[in-house]
C-alpha positions as CSV (number, residue, x, y, z in Angstrom):
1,X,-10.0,6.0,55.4
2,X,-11.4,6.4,51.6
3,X,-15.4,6.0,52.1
4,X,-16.2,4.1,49.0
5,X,-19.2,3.2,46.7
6,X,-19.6,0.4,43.9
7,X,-21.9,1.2,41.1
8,X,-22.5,-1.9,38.4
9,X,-25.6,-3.7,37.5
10,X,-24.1,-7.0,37.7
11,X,-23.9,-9.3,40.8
12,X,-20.9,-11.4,40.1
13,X,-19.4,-7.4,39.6
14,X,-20.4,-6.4,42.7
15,X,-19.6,-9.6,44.7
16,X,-15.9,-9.3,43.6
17,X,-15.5,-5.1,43.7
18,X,-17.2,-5.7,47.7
19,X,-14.5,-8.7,48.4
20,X,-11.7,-6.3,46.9
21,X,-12.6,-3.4,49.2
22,X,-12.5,-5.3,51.9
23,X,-8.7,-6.7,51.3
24,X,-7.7,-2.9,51.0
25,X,-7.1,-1.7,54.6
26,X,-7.2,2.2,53.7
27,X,-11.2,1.5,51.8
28,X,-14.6,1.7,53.7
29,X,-17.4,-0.2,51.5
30,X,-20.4,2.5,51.9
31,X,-22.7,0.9,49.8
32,X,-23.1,-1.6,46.7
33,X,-25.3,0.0,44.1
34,X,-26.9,-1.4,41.0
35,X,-27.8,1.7,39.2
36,X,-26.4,4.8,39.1
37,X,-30.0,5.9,40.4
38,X,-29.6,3.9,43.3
39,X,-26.0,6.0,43.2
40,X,-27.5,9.7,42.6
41,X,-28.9,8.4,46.0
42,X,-26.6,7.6,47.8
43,X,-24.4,10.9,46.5
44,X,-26.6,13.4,47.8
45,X,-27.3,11.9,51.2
46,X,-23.5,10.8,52.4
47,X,-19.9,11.7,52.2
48,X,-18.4,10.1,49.3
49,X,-15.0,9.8,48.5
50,X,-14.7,7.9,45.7
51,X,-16.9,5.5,43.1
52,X,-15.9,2.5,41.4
53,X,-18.0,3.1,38.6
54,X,-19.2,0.4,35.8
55,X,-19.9,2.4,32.8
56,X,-22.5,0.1,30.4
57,X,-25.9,-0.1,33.2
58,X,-29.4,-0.7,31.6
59,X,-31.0,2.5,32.6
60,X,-28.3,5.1,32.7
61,X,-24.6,4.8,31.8
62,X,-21.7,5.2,34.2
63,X,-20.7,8.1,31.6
64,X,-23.7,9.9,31.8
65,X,-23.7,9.5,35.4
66,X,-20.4,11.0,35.7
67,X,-21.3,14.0,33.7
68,X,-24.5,14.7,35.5
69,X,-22.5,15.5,38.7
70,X,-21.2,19.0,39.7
71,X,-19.0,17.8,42.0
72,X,-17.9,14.3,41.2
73,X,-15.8,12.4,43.6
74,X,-13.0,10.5,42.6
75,X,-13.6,7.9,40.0
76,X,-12.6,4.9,38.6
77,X,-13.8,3.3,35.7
78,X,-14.7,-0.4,35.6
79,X,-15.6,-1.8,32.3
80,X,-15.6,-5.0,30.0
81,X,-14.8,-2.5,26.9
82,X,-11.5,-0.7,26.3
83,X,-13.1,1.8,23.6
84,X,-14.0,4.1,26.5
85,X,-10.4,5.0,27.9
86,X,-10.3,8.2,26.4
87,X,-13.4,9.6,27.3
88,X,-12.7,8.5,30.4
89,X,-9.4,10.5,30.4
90,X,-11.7,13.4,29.6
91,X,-13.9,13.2,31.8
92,X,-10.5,13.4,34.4
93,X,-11.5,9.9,36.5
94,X,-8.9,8.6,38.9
95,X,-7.7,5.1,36.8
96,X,-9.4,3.0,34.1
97,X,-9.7,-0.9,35.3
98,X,-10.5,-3.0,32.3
99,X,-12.7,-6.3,33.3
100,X,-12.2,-9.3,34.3
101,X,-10.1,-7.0,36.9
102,X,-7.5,-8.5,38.7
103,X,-6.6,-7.5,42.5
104,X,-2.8,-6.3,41.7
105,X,-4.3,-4.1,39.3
106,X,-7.5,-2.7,41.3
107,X,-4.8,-2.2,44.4
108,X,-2.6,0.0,42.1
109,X,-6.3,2.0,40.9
110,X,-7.1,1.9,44.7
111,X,-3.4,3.5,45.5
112,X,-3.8,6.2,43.5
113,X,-6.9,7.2,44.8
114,X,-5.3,7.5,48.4
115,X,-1.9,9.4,47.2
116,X,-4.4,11.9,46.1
117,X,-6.5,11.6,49.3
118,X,-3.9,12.1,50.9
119,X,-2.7,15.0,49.4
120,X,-5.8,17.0,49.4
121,X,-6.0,16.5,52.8
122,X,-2.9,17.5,53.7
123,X,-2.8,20.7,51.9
124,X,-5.8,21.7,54.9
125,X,-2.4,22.3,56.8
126,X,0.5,23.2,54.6
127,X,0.8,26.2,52.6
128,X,-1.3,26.2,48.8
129,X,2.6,24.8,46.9
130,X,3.5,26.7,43.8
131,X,6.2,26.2,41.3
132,X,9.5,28.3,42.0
133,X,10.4,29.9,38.6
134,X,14.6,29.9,37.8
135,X,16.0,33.4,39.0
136,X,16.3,34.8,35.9
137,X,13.8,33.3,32.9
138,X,15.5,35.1,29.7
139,X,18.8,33.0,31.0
140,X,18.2,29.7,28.6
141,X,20.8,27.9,31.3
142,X,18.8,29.2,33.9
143,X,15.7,27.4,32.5
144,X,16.5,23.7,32.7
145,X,14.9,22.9,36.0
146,X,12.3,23.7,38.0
147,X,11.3,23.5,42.0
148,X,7.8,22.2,43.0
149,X,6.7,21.3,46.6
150,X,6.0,17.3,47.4
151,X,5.2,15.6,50.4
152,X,6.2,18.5,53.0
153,X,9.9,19.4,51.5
154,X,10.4,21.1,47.8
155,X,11.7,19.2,45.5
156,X,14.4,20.0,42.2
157,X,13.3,18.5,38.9
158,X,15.8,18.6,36.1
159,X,13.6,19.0,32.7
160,X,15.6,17.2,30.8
161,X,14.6,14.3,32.8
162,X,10.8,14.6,32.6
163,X,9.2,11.9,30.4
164,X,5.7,13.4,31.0
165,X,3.1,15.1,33.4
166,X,-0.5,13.7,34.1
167,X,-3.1,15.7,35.4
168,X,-6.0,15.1,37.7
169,X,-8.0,17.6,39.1
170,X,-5.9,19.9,41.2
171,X,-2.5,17.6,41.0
172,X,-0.3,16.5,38.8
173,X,2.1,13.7,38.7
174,X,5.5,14.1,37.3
175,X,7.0,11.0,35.9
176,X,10.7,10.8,35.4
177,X,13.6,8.7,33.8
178,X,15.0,8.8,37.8
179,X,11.9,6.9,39.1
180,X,9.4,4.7,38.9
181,X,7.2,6.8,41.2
182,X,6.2,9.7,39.9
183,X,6.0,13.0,41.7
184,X,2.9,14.7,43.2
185,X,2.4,18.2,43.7
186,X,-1.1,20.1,44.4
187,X,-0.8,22.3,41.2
188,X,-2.5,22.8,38.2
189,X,-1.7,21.1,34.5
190,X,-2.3,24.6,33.1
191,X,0.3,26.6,35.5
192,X,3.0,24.3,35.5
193,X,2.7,24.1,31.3
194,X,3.0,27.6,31.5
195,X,6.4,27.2,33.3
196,X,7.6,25.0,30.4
197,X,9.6,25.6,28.0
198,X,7.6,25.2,24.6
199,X,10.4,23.8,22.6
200,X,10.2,20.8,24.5
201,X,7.6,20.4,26.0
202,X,3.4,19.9,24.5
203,X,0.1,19.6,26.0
204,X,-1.4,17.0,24.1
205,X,-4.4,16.0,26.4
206,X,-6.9,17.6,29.1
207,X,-4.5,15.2,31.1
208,X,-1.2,15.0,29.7
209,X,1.4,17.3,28.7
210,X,4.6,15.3,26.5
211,X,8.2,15.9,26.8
212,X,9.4,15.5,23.1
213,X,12.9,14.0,23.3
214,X,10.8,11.2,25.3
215,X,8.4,10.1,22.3
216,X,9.3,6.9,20.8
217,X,6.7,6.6,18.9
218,X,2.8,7.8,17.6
219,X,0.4,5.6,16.3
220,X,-2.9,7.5,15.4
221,X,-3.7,9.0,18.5
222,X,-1.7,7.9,20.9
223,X,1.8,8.8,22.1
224,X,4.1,5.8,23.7
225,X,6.9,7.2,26.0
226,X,8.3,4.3,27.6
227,X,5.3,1.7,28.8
228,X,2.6,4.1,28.8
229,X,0.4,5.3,25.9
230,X,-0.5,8.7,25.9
231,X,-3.5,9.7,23.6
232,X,-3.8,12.9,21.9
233,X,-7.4,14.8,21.9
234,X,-8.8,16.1,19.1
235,X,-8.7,19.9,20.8
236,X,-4.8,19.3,21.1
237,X,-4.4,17.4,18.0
238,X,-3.8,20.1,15.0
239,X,-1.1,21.9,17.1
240,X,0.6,19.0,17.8
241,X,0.6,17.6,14.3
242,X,2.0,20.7,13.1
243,X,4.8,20.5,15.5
244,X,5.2,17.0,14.6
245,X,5.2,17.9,10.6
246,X,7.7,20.3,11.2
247,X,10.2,17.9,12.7
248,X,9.5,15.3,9.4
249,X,12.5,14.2,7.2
């Protein structure tokens, strides 16, 4: 069971976040709170698992709140304005839910949050998993696949059939042309990009590293790759323009 807060200084907000929670079987409403005062509160006193965080409040922001915290627990964003998405990709919170939110799309924010649970929790009993490199790494046909461990067996990935890799805290989620589910594996963004072959592959967020036969497109400063839209940070953007300027015709 997920012990959950709501955080947002609007009743209507609250009423329908509460009435949500409570159609979710794997959720436990804690406690509504209208400011993130009210929040710091709570957060100090209890066990929280995760926040469903409204980020414009009158006295302080759901941002701010988020980066006063040493140990945050997972987040998700609820907001009547799209402009914050990328910070809240950088500030690495659990799903972004866009107001008026509907329940199909708070259950799929809410899912995430428990794969993750779920994995943290079970790693209390398995062994830490780790990427298994290809036997022999100068071999370039040894290098097109890698192993990682998923849900209690080890899994083969083929690269050329990752699209891209998000990252969220201690996991990552591989998405692939084979399915719609992505995989998880309690790793770091930063060790599995260092198993990677750089010709193909690009870290162009705190989140996200690219696979770049799977770019259709960039607009400004974000990537599409299939249905999702990947934005690029400014710390990763001059490397990967100069990647991408040295593929122009």
């Amino acid at each position: 069971m997920i012990r959950c807060i709501i955080v947002d200084d609007e009743p209507l907000a609250l009423d329908l976040m509460e009435d949500f929670i409570h159609k979710v079987p794997f959720l436990e409403l804690v406690c509504r709170c209208e400011s993130a005062v009210d929040a710091l509160e709570i957060l100090q006193n209890q066990k929280i698992d995760l926040i469903f965080l409204d980020i414009q409040m009158h006295d302080i922001t759901g941002i701010q709140l988020l980066k006063s915290l040493k140990n945050s627990p997972m987040v998700i964003l609820t907001t009547a304005y799209q402009q914050y998405a990328i910070e809240g990709y950088d500030l690495n919170v659990m799903d972004y839910l866009l107001k008026p939110i509907p329940f199909d799309r708070f259950f799929k924010a809410a899912t995430k949050a428990y794969q993750y649970f779920n994995l943290c929790n079970r790693v209390k009993t398995e062994e830490q998993p780790q990427i298994a490199p290809p036997a022999n790494t100068n071999n370039e046909e040894n290098d097109d696949f890698l192993f990682v461990k998923s849900d209690y067996k080890t899994v083969k990935i083929n690269l050329k059939d990752i699209s891209y890799i998000e990252g969220l805290k201690d996991y990552v989620k591989i998405y692939t042309t084979l399915k719609p589910i992505p995989i998880l594996s309690l790793l770091t963004l930063k060790s599995l990009e260092e198993k990677l072959p750089a010709k193909d592959f690009i870290r162009v967020h705190r989140s996200f590293i690219v696979s770049l036969n799977k770019i259709e497109s960039i607009q400004k400063s974000r990537i599409k790759i299939g249905d999702k839209l990947i934005p690029i940070s400014d710390y990763y953007k001059d490397n990967f323009s100069k990647l991408i300027k040295g593929k122009n015709i």
